[in-house]
KELODREN-825144 format. One record per atom (N, C-alpha, C): x, y, z; residue in three letters. Coordinates in steps of 0.2 Angstrom, whole numbers, plus 2048, in hexadecimal, padded with zeros to 3 digits. Each point is the difference from the previous one (the first is absolute). Example, Ala and Ser with C-alpha at 12.3 -4.5 7.8 and 13.67 -1.06 7.14 Angstrom:
8427E4827ALA;7FC806800ALA;804806800ALA;7FE8057FCSER;804806801SER;7FC805803SER;
This chain:
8047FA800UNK;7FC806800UNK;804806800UNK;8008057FAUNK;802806800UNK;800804806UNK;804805803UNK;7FD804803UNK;8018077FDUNK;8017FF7FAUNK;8008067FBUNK;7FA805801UNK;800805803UNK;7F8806801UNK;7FC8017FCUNK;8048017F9UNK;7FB8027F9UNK;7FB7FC7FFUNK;8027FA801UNK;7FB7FA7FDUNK;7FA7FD808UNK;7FB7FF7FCUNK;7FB801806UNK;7FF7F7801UNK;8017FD807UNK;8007FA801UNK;7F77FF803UNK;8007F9800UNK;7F87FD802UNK;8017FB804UNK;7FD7FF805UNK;7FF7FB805UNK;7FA7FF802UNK;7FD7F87FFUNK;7FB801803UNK;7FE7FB805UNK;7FD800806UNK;8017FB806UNK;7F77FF7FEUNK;8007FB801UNK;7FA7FD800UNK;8017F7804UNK;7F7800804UNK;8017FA804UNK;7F7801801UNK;7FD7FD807UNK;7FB804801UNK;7FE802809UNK;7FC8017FEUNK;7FD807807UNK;8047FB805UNK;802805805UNK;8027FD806UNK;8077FD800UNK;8038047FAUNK;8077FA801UNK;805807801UNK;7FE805800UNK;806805800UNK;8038047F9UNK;7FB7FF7FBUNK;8048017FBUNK;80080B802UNK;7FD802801UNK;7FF806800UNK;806802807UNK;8017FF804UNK;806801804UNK;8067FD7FAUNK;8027FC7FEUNK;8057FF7FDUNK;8008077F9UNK;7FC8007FDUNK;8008077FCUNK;804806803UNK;7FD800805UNK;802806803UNK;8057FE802UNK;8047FC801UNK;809802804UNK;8007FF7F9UNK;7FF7FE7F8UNK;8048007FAUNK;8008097FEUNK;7F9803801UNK;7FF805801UNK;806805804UNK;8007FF805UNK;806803805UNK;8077FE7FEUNK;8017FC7FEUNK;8077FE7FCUNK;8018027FBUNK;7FB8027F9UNK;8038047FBUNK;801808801UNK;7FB802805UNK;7FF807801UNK;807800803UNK;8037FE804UNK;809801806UNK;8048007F8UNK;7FE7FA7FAUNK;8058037FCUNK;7FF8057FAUNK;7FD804804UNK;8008067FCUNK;7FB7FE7F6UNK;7FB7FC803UNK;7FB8017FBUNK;7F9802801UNK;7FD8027F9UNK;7FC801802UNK;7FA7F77FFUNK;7FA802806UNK;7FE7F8800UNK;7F78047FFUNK;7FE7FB7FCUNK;7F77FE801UNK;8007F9801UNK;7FA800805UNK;7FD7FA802UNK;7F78007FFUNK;7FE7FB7FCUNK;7F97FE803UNK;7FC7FB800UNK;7FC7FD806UNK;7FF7FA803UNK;7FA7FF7FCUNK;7FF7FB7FEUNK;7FA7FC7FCUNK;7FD7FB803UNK;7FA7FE804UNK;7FD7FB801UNK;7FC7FE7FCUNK;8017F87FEUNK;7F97FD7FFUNK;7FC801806UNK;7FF7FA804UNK;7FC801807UNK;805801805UNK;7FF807803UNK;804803805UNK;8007FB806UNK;7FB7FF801UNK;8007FC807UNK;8047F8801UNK;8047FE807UNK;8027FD7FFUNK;8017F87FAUNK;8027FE7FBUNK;8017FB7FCUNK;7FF8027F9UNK;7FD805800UNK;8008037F9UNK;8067FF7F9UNK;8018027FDUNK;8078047FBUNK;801806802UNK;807803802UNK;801808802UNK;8087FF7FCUNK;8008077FCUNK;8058027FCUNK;802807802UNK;806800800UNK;802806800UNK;8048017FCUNK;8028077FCUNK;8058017FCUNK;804806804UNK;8097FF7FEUNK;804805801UNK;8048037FCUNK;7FF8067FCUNK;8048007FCUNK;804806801UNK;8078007FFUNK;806803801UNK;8048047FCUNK;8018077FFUNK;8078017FBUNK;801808803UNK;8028047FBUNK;801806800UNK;7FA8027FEUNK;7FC8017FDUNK;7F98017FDUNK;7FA7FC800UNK;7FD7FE806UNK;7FA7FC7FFUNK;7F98037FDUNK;7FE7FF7FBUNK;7F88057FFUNK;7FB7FB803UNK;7FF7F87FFUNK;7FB800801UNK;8007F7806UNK;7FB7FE806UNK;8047FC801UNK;7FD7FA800UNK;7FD7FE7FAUNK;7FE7FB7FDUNK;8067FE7FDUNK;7FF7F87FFUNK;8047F97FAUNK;7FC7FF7FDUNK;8018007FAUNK;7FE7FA7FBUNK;8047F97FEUNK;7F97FD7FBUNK;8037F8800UNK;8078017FBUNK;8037FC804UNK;8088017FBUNK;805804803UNK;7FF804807UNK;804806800UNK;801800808UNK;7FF7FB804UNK;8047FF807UNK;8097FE7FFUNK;803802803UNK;8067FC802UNK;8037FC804UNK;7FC800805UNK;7FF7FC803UNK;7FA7FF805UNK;7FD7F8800UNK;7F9801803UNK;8037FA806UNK;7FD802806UNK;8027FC807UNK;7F87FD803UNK;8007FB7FFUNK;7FB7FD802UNK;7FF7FC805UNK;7F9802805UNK;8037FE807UNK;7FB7F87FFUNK;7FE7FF7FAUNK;7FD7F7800UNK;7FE7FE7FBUNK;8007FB7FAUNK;8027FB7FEUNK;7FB8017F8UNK;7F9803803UNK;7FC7FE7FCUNK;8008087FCUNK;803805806UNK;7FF8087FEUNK;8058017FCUNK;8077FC800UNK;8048007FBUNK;7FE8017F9UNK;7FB7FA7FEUNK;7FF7FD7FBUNK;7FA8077FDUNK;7FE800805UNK;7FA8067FDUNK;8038057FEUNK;805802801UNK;8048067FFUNK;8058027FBUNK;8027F87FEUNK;8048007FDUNK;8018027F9UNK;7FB8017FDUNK;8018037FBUNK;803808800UNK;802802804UNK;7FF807802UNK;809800802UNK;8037FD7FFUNK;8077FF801UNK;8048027F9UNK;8048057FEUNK;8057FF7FBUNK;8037F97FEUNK;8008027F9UNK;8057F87FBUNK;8067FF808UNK;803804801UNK;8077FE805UNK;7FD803807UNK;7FC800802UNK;7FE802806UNK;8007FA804UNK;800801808UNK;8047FB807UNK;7F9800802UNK;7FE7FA803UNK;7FA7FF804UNK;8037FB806UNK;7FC803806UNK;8047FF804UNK;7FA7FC802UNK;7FE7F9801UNK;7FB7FC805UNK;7FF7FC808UNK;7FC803805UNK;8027FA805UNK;7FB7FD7FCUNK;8037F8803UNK;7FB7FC800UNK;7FA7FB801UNK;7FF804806UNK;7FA801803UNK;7FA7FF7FCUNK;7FB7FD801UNK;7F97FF7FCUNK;7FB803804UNK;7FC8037FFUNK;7FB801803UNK;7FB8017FEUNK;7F97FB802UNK;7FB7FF7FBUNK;7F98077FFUNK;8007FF7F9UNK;7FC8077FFUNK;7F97FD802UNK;7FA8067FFUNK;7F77FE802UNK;8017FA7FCUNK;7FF7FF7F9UNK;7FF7FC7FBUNK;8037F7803UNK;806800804UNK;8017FA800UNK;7FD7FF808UNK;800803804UNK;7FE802807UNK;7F87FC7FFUNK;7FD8037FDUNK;7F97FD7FFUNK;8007FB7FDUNK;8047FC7FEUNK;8027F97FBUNK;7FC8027F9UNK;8008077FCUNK;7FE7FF7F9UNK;8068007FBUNK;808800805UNK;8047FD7FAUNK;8067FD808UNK;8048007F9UNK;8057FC806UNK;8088047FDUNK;804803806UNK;8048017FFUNK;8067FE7FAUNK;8028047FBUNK;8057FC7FAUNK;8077FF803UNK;8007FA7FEUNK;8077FE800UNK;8078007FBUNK;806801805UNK;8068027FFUNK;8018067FAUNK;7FB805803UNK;8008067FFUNK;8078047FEUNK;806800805UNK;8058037FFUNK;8047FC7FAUNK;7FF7FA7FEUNK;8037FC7FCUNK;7FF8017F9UNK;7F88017FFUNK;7FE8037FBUNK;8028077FEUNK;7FF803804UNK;8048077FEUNK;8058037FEUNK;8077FA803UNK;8077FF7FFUNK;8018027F9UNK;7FF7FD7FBUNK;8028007FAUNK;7FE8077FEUNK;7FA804804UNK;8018077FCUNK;800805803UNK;8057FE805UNK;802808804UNK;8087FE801UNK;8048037FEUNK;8067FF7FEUNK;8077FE808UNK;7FD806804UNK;801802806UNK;7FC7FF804UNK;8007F9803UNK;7FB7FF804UNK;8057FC808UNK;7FC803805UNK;803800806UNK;7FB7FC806UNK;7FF7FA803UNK;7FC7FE803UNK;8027FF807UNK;7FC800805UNK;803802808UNK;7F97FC802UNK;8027FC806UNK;7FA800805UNK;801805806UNK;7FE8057FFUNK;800807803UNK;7F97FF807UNK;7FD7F9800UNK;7FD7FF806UNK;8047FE806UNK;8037FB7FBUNK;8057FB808UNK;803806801UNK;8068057FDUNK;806805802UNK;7F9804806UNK;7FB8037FEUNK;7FC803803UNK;7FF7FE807UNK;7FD7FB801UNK;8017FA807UNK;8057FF804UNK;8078017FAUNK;8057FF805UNK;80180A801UNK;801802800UNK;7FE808801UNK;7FC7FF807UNK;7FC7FD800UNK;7FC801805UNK;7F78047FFUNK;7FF8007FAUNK;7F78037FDUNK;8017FF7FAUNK;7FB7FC7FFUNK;7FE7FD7FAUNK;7FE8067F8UNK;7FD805806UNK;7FF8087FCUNK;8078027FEUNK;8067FE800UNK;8078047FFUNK;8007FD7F7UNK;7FC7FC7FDUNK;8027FD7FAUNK;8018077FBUNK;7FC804802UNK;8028087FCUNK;808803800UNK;8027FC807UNK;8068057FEUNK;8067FA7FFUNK;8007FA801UNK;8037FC7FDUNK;8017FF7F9UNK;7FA8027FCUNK;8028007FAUNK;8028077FDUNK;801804806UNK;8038087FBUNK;8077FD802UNK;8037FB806UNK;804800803UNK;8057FD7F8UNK;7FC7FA7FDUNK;8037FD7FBUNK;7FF8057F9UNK;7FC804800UNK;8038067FBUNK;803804801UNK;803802806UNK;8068047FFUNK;8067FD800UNK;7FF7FA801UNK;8077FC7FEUNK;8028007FBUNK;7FB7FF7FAUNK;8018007FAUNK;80280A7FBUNK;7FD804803UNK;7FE8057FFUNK;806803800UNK;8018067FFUNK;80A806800UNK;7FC804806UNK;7FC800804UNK;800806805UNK;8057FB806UNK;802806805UNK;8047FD804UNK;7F97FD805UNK;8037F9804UNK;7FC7FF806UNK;7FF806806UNK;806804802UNK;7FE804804UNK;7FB8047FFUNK;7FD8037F8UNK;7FC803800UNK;7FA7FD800UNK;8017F97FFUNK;7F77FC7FFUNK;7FF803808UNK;8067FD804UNK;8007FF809UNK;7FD807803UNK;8028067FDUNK;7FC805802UNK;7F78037FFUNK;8017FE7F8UNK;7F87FE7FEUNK;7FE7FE804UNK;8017FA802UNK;7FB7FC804UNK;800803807UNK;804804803UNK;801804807UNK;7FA8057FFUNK;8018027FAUNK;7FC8097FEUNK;7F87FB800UNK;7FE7F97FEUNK;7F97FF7FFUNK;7FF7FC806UNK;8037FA802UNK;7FD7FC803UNK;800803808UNK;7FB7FE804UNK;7FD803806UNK;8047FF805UNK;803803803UNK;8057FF806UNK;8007F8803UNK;7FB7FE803UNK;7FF7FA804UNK;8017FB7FCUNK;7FF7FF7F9UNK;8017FB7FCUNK;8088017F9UNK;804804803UNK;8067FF7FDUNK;8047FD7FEUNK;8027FD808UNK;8067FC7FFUNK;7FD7F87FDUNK;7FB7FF800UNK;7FB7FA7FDUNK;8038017FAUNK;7FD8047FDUNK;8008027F8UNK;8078007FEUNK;804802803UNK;8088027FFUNK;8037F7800UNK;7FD7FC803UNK;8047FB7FFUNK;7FA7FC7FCUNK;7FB8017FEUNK;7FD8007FAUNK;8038007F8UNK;801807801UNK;8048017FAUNK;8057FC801UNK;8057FF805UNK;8087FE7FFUNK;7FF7F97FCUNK;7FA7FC805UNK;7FE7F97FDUNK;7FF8007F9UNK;7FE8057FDUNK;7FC7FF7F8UNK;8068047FDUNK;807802802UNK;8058027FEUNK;8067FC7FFUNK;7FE7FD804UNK;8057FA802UNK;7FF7F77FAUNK;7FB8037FFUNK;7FA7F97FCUNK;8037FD7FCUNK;
């Protein structure tokens, strides 16, 4: 990933309700603002409510006008489960990085038994995402200590990959996440850094 300012980058986190994707925004948020860009963000639910789809978009450069993605134009999409991946993935550049935990979790449609969960999902997808990165981002989360840290576990494994220094994710997450729950998140990220 460039960190050239001219050129305007795309991220997009999607997972659903209740997983943190909107906290995770915001420390990507607060992390491109500290290096000196300019950032839009906007949060998209399917069903807001707990289990729904929830999307957010970030996107980054020296000039943001607007903060919508189109299909074909993320560069990287971070997906906090299995089946959101797949729904989104159209929305991923030719050479664009997708980041999956593994995690399944069942939508209304399968909950009610009117379908059943698809299988080997990430498997299928391999062949057409070039850069693709898989994490079980729940166990790391457990061993962290809250199952809810799966959010910053997987920013933890995209800063790894990414050219911002760690110190600046580490302060991100100081400027966003809540006093009582940081040093949880800090070895959240370490664990999805270390991955």
């Amino acid at each position: 990933m460039s960190n050239g300012k001219n050129c305007v980058k795309n991220v997009m986190v999607v997972g659903v309700g209740g997983q943190g994707t909107l906290l995770a925004s915001r420390i990507l948020g607060n992390l491109y603002l500290s290096q000196g860009f300019d950032v839009k963000m906007s949060e998209v639910h399917g069903m807001a409510q707990r289990g729904g789809s929830v999307v957010t978009y970030v996107r980054y450069g020296e000039k943001v006008h607007s903060p919508l993605i189109g299909e074909g134009e993320a560069d990287i999409i971070i997906s906090f489960e299995e089946l959101e991946a797949a729904r989104w993935m159209s929305y991923l550049k030719p050479n664009g990085a997708m980041i999956v935990n593994t995690q399944q979790i069942d939508p209304m449609p399968v909950i009610i038994g009117a379908a059943s969960y698809p299988e080997d999902i990430v498997g299928k997808m391999a062949p057409a995402v070039s850069n693709l990165v898989t994490v079980d981002a729940l166990a790391l989360a457990k061993q962290a200590g809250n199952v809810k840290s799966v959010n910053v576990v997987l920013l933890g494994v995209m800063a790894k990959s990414g050219d911002i220094g760690k110190d600046a994710w580490l302060a991100a997450l100081e400027q966003t996440v809540p006093v009582k729950f940081l040093e949880l998140n800090k070895t959240a990220f370490e664990l999805g850094y270390g991955a």
